[in-house]
Backbone bond lengths (Angstrom), bond angles and torsions (degrees), N, CA, C in turn:
res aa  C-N    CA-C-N  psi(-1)  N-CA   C-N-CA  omega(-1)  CA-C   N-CA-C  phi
1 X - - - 1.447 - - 1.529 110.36 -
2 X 1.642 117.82 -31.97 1.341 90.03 -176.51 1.641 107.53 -106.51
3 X 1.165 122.27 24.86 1.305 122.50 147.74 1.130 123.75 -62.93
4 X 1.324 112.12 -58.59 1.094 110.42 179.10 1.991 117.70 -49.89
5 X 1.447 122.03 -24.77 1.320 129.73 178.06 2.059 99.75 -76.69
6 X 1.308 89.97 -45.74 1.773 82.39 177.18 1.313 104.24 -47.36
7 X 1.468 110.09 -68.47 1.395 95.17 -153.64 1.883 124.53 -77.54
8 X 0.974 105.30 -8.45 2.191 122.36 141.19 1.203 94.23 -22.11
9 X 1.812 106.35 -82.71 1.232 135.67 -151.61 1.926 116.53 -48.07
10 X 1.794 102.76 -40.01 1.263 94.45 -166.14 1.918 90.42 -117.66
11 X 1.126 123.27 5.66 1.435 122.40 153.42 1.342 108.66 -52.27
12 X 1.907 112.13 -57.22 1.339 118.16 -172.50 1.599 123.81 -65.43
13 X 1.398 109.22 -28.95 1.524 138.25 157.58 1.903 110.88 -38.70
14 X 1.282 93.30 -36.78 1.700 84.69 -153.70 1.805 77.15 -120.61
15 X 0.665 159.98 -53.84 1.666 145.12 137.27 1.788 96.41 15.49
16 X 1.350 124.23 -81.33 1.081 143.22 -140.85 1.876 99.45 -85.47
17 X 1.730 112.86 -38.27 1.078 114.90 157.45 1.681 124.08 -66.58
18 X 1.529 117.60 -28.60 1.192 100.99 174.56 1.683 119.18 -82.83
19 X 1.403 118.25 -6.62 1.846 130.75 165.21 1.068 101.28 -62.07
20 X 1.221 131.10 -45.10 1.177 136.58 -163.69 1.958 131.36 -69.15
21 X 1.355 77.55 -32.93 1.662 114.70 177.31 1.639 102.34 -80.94
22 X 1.855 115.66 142.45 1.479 113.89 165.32 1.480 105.24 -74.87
23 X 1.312 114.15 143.22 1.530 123.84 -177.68 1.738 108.43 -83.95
24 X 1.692 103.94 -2.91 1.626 86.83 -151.38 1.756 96.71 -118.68
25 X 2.047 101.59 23.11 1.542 105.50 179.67 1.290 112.27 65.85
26 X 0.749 122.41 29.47 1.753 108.91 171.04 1.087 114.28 -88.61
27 X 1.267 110.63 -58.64 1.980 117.02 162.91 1.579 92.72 117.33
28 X 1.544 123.26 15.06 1.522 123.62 156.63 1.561 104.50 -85.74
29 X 1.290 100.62 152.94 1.347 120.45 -177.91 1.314 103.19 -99.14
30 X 1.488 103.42 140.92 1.372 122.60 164.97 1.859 124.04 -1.99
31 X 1.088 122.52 150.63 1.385 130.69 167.34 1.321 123.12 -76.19
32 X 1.391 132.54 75.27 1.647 118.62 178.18 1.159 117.73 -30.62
33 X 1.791 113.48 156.23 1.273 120.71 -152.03 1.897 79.86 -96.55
34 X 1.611 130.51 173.52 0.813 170.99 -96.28 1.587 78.14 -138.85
35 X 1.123 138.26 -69.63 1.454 127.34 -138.60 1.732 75.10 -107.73
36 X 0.959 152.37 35.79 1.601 152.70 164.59 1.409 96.74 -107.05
37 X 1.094 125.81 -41.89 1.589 121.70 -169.95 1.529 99.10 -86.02
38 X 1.166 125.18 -57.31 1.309 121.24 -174.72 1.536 128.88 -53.82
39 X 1.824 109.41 -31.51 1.848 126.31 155.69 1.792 97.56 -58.04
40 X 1.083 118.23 -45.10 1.794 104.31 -159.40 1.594 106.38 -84.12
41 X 1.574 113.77 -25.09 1.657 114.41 165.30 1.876 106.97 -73.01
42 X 1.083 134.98 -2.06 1.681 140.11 -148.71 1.601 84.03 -117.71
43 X 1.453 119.07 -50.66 1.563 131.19 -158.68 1.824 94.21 -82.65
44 X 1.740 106.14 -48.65 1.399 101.77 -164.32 1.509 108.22 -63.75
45 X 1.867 127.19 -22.96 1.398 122.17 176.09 1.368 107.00 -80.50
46 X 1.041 104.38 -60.98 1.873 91.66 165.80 1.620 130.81 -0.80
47 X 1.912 101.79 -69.55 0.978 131.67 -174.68 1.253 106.19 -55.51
48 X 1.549 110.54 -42.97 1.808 117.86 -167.84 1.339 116.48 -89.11
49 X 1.369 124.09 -8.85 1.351 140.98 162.12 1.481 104.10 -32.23
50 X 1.697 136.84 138.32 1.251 139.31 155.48 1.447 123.76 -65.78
51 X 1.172 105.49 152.53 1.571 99.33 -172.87 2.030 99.61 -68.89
52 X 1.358 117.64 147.27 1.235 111.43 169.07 1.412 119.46 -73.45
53 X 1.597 123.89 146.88 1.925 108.91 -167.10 1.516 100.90 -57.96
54 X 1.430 119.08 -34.26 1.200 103.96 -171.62 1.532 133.90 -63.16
55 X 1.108 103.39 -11.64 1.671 127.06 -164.78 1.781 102.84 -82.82
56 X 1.991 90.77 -37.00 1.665 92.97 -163.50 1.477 91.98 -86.33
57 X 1.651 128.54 -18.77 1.244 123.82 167.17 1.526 125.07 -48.61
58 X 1.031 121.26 -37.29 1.599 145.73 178.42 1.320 88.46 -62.75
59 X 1.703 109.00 -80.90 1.477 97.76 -149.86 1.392 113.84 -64.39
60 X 1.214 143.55 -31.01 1.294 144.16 134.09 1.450 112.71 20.49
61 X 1.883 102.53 -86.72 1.049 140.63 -152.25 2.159 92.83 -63.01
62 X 1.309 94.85 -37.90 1.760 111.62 -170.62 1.129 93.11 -69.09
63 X 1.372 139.11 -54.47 1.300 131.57 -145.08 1.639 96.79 -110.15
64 X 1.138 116.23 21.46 1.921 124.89 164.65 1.633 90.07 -113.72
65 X 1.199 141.06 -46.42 1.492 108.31 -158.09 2.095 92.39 -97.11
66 X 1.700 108.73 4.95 1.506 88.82 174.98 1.781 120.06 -70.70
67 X 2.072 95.87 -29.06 1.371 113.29 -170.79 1.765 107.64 -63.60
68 X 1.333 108.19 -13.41 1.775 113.41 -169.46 1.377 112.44 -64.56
Protein backbone atom coordinates (compact mmCIF):
# COMPACT_ATOMS: atom_id res chain seq x y z
CA UNK A 1 0.00 0.00 0.00
CA UNK A 2 2.53 2.48 0.51
CA UNK A 3 4.23 1.92 -2.66
CA UNK A 4 1.85 2.50 -4.34
CA UNK A 5 1.82 6.34 -2.41
CA UNK A 6 5.70 6.49 -3.19
CA UNK A 7 5.42 6.13 -6.43
CA UNK A 8 2.22 9.07 -6.68
CA UNK A 9 4.65 10.81 -4.66
CA UNK A 10 7.78 10.88 -6.95
CA UNK A 11 5.69 10.63 -10.38
CA UNK A 12 4.36 14.02 -9.02
CA UNK A 13 8.06 15.02 -8.12
CA UNK A 14 9.35 14.57 -11.57
CA UNK A 15 6.00 16.00 -13.22
CA UNK A 16 6.97 19.19 -11.38
CA UNK A 17 10.77 18.65 -12.26
CA UNK A 18 10.01 18.28 -15.84
CA UNK A 19 7.83 22.15 -15.66
CA UNK A 20 10.55 23.22 -14.34
CA UNK A 21 13.05 22.26 -17.02
CA UNK A 22 13.21 24.28 -20.73
CA UNK A 23 11.47 21.88 -23.12
CA UNK A 24 13.21 23.38 -26.13
CA UNK A 25 17.10 22.15 -24.88
CA UNK A 26 18.70 25.13 -24.63
CA UNK A 27 19.84 24.67 -21.09
CA UNK A 28 18.43 28.43 -20.15
CA UNK A 29 16.37 28.53 -17.30
CA UNK A 30 13.04 29.57 -17.02
CA UNK A 31 11.72 33.29 -17.33
CA UNK A 32 11.20 35.01 -13.86
CA UNK A 33 7.85 35.99 -13.06
CA UNK A 34 7.22 39.87 -13.24
CA UNK A 35 7.10 40.65 -9.52
CA UNK A 36 10.81 38.68 -9.22
CA UNK A 37 12.42 41.38 -11.19
CA UNK A 38 10.76 44.19 -9.66
CA UNK A 39 11.79 42.69 -5.58
CA UNK A 40 15.56 42.36 -6.99
CA UNK A 41 15.47 46.14 -8.64
CA UNK A 42 13.58 47.33 -4.89
CA UNK A 43 16.46 45.08 -2.96
CA UNK A 44 19.30 46.14 -5.58
CA UNK A 45 18.52 50.18 -4.52
CA UNK A 46 18.32 49.39 -1.13
CA UNK A 47 21.64 47.76 -1.36
CA UNK A 48 23.09 50.93 -3.22
CA UNK A 49 21.76 53.36 -0.74
CA UNK A 50 24.84 55.31 1.22
CA UNK A 51 25.53 54.64 4.54
CA UNK A 52 23.77 57.61 6.60
CA UNK A 53 26.76 59.93 8.49
CA UNK A 54 25.08 59.00 11.41
CA UNK A 55 25.32 55.29 11.11
CA UNK A 56 29.17 55.69 10.07
CA UNK A 57 29.30 57.87 13.32
CA UNK A 58 28.33 54.84 15.47
CA UNK A 59 30.36 52.51 13.80
CA UNK A 60 33.32 54.65 14.29
CA UNK A 61 32.48 55.20 17.78
CA UNK A 62 32.13 50.88 17.99
CA UNK A 63 35.21 50.17 16.49
CA UNK A 64 37.22 52.97 18.94
CA UNK A 65 35.98 51.55 22.23
CA UNK A 66 36.53 47.73 20.56
CA UNK A 67 40.48 48.80 20.11
CA UNK A 68 40.44 49.79 24.17
Amino acid sequence: MATGNTEFMSSSRDEKNKAAKPQDGSGCKPQDPEWASGLKKLYDSVVDEPLPDSFKDLLSKLDEDEGK
